[in-house]
DRENZASE-377437 format. One record per residue: x, y negated, z negated of N, C-alpha, C in turn. Coordinates in steps of 0.1 Angstrom, whole numbers, plus 5000, padded with zeros to 4 digits. Atoms other than C-alpha are relative to their C-alpha. Example, Ala and Ser with C-alpha at 12.3 -4.5 7.8 and 13.67 -1.06 7.14 Angstrom:
2
500950125000512350454922500949885000499150115000513750114929499249894992
! end
This chain:
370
499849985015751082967156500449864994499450095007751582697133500250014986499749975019752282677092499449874996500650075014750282467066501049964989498650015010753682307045498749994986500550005017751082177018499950114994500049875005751082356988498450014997500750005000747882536982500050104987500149905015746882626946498850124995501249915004744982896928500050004986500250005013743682926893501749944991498749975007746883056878500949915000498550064997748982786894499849854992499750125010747282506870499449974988500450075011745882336835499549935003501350095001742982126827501349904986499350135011745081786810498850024990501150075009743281726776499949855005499950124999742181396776499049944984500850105010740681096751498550095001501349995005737281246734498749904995500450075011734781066716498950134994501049835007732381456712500550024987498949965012732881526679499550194999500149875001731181896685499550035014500449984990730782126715498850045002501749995000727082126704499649925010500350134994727081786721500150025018499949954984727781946757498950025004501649954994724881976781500650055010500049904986725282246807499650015007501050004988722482226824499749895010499850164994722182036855498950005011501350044991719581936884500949985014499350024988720281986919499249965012500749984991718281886951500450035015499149954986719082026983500049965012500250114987719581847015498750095011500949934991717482127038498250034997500749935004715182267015499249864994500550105010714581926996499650044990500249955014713582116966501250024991499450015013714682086932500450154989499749925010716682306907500449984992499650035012717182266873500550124989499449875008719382526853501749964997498949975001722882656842500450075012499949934988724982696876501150084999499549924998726282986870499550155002500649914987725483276897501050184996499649854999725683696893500450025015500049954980727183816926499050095005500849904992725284016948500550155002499449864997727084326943499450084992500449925012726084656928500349984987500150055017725984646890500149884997500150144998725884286888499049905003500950094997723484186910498550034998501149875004720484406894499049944992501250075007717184286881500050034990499550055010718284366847500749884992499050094999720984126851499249895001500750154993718683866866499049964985500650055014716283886833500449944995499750045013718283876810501249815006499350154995720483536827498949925004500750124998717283356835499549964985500250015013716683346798501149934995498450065001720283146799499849915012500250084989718682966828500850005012499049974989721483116847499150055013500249974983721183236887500550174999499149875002721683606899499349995021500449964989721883686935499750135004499949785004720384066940500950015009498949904991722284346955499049995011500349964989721684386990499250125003500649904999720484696986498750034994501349995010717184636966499150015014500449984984714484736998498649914990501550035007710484596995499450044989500649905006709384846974500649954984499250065016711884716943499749834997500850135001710884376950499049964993501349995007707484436946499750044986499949945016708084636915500449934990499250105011709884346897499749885004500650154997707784096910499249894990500150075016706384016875500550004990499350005012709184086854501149875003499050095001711283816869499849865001500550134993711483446875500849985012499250014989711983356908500649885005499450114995713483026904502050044994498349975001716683206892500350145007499449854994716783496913500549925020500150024987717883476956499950125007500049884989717183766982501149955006498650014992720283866998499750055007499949894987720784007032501149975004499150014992723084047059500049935011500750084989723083927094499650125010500549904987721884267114498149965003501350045003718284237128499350074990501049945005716984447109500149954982500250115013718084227076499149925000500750095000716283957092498650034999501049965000713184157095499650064987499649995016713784267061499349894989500550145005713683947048498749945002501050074997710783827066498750054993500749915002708784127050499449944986500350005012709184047015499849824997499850215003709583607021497950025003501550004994705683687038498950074979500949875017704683937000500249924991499850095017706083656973500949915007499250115001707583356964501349945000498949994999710883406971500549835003499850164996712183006971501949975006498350094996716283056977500250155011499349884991718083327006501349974999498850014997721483407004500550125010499449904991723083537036501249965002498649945006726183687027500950115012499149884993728883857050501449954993498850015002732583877048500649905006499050084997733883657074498549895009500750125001731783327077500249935011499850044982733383237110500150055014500649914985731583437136499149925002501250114992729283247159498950084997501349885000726783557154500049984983500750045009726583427118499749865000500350085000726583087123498149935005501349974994723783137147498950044991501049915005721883377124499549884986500650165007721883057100499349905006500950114988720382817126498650094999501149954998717883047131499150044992500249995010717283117098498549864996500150105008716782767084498849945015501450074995714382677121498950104995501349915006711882987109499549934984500250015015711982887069500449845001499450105004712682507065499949974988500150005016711382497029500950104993499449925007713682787021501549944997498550035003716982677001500450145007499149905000719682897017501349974998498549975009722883007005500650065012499649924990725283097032501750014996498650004999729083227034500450145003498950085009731883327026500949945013498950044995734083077042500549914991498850045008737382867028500649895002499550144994737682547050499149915000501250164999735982207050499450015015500849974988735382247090499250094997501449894997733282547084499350024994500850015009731882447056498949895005501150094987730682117078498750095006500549964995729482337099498550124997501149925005727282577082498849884991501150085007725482267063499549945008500650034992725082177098498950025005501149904998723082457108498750074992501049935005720982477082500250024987499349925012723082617051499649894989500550115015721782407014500949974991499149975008724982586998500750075006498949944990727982727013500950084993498949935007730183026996501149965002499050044996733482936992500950134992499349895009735883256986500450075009500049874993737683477009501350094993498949905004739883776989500449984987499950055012739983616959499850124990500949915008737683886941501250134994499249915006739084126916499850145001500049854989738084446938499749975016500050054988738284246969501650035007498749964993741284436995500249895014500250064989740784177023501549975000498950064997743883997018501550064999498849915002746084297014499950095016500449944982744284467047500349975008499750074990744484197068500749865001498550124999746983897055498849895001500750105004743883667053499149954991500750035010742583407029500849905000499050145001743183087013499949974986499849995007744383006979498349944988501449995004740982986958499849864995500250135007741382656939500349875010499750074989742482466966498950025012501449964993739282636991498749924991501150145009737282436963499949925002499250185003738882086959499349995019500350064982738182086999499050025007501549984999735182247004499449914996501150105015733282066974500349875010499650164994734981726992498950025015500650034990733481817028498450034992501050015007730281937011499149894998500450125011729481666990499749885010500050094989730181437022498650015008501850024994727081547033499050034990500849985014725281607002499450115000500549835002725381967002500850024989499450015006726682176980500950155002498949895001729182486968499750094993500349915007729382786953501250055002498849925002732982916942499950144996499949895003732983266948501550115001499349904999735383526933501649914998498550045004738783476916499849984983499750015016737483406877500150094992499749905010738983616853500049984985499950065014738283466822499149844999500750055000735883176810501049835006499550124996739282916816500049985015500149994980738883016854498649895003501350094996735282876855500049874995499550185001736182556839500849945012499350054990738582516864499249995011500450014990736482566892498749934999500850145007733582306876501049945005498850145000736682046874500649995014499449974987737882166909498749955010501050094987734282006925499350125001500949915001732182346922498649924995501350045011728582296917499650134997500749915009727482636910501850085001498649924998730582936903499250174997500249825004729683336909501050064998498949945015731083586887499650105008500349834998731383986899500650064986499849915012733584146874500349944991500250095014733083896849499150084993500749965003729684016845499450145004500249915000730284356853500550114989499549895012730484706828498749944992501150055007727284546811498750134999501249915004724284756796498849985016500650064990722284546822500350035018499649924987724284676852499750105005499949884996723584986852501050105003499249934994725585276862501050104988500249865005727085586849501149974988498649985008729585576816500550114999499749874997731985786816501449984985499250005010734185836784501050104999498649944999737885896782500550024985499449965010739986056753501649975001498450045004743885986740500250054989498849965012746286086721500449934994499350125006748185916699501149935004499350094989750485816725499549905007500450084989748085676744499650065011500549974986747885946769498550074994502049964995744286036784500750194998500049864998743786426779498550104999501049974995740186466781499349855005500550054991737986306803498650035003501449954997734286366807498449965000501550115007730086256803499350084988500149885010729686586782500550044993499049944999732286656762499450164986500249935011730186866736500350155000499449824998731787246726501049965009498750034997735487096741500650004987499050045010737887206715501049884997499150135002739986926722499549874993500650135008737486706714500549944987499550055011738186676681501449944998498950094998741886596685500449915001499850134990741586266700500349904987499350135007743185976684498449904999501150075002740585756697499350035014501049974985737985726731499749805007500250144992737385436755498850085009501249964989733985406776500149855010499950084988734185246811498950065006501150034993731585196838501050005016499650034987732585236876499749845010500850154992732584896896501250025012499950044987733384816931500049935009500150134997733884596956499050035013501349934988730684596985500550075015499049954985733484667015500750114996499249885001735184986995499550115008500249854996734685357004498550014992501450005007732085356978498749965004501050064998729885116988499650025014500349934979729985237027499650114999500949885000729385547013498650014996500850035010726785486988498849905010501050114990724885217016500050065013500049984987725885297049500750135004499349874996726885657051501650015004499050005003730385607048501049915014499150104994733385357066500150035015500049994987732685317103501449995007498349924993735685497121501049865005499250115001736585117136500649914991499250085010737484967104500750044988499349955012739385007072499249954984501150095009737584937035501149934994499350155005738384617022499549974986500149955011737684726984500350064991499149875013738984906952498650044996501049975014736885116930500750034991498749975010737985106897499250044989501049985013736885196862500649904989499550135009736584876839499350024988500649975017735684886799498749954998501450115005732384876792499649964989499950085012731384606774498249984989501349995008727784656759498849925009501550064993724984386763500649885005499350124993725784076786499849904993500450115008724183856763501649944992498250025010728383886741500649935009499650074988729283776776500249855004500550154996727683466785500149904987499750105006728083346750501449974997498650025003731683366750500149955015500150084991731683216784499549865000500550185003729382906778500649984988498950085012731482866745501149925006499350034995734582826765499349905008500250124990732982596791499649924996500050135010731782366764501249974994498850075003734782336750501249945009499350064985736682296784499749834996500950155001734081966783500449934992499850095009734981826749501749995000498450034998738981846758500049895005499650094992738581646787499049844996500950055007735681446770498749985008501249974994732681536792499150054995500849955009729781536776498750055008500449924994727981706804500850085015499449924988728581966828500349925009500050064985728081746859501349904998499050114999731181516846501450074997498849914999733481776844501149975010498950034985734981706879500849884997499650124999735181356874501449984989499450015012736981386840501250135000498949924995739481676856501149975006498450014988743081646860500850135001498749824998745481966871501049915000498650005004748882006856500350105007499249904993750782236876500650054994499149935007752682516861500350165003499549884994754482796862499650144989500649915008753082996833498849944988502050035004749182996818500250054983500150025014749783156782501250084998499449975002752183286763499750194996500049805000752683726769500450054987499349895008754083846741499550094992500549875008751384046723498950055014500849964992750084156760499649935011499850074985748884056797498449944999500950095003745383926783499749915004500050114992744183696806501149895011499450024992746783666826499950025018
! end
């Protein structure tokens, strides 16, 4: 056993310094950035900011309407050939990636649909990034496909970040427990502080002229600035860009009193005398994290007797069309830019300093981004 004395930060623990400007508007910000990838050698040109791969989120609704924003979406895991094929001309596939797992029958999976279309990026996605039986399954990957960009993770250290750009990897997840229906780090006591898993990643990364993807921890558009400024090249979002029209999935609308308490609850509530009583109604959307009960149920016939789920399911407010989303996100991330005076995304890092602190805004009308 040993202890790590340094401190190791996460969002919450810092501030983006303003700095000297000369932008006089956040019109003047360019977002968009060009990436080429050490394995794949192919080029990408867009906004690097990535839908997770989880249910409601990672859904070829989602993927439309963000390549129209030139954004990224990684699908759900769960989309089989047959959904592929069926949204094989509604999408573009330089902003979409096929996700899998690492069982064979992922890989064969994959090979099904890489053989039927143009599929140009793979992201293979598990929980813990430092099993030799994924490392491997990336090696093996990247000798079958060498024109295929892949996306591999999640791991949290520069060694194994090395290492997976070793084997093959283009882009390397960086995120373990971070996520805001992510139980890992309450389960099993592991993880590492999210913004600090950046700054060191991005650093080994970059050493070899690979790149990053900060996954999981932003709760607000000042999160994704930070993790830009923190040496990210791309940053995925789950419940950022979850509860959306575009997600999919069931609303379910709650009623209150004028207290505040819930006293009906329903998808029907028509011919409920109470109905009328209600002060006011809130509509939420179920989301999840892909390791809960839910999603074991819902995928894999429910939590194999050896493990515990490492997920919440919760019900979060739904927020309409994603489109309200993303422009109140790239607002905030342009103006991030003109604080520090980066008049494009890619100089963000450079033009980033953290203040350290012990409180992010002031509470008093609420816990709003906190």
């Amino acid at each position: 056993m040993r202890i790590i004395e340094d401190v190791k930060l996460d969002f919450k623990d810092v501030l983006i310094c303003p700095k000297r400007s000369t932008l006089s508007s956040r019109k003047e910000v360019e977002l968009i950035r060009t990436f080429t990838f050490k394995h794949s050698g192919t080029s990408w040109t867009g906004l690097p900011i990535m839908a997770a791969n989880m249910d409601g989120v990672g859904t070829w609704q989602i993927a439309r309407e963000l390549a129209q924003h030139k954004m990224f979406t990684c699908m759900a895991k769960s989309y089989d050939f047959t959904s592929y094929m069926d949204n094989r001309n509604t999408v573009d596939f330089n902003h979409i990636a096929l996700t899998i797992g690492t069982k064979p029958t992922d890989f064969e999976h994959a090979k099904l649909i890489l053989s039927a279309m143009n599929i140009r990026y793979l992201c293979i996605d598990v929980a813990n990034g430092y099993s030799e039986s994924f490392i491997k399954f990336v090696e093996n990957f990247r000798n079958q496909y060498p024109k295929l960009t892949i996306i591999a993770g999640n791991v949290v250290t520069p060694e194994m970040t090395e290492e997976l750009i070793l084997k093959g990897a283009d882009i390397v997840k960086v995120g373990i427990g971070p996520g805001s229906v992510c139980t890992t780090r309450i389960q099993t006591g592991v993880g590492y502080p999210q913004l600090s898993a950046i700054i060191e990643c991005a650093d080994a990364a970059h050493g070899l002229n690979a790149h990053i993807i900060a996954d999981g921890g932003c709760t607000c558009p000042g999160d994704v600035a930070k993790a830009f400024g923190a040496g990210a090249d791309f940053v995925m979002l789950g419940g950022m860009l979850a509860g959306h029209d575009e997600g999919g999935g069931e609303r379910v609308v709650k009623y209150y009193n004028q207290n505040g308490e819930q006293f009906i609850s329903g998808k029907d509530l028509q011919g409920i005398p109470n109905y009328e009583f209600a002060a006011y109604k809130r509509e939420y959307i179920q989301f999840y994290g892909m390791s809960s009960d839910t999603a074991m149920n819902k995928h894999h016939g429910g939590v194999a007797n050896y493990r515990s789920s490492e997920g919440r399911t919760v019900m979060i407010p739904y927020k309409g069309a994603i489109g309200d989303t993303v422009k109140d996100l790239l607002g905030g991330l342009r103006s991030a830019c003109t604080y520090v005076g980066a008049s494009k995304l890619k100089e963000l890092s450079k033009r980033t300093t953290f203040v350290r602190v012990t409180q992010q805004v002031n509470p008093t009308f609420g816990k709003e981004g906190l």
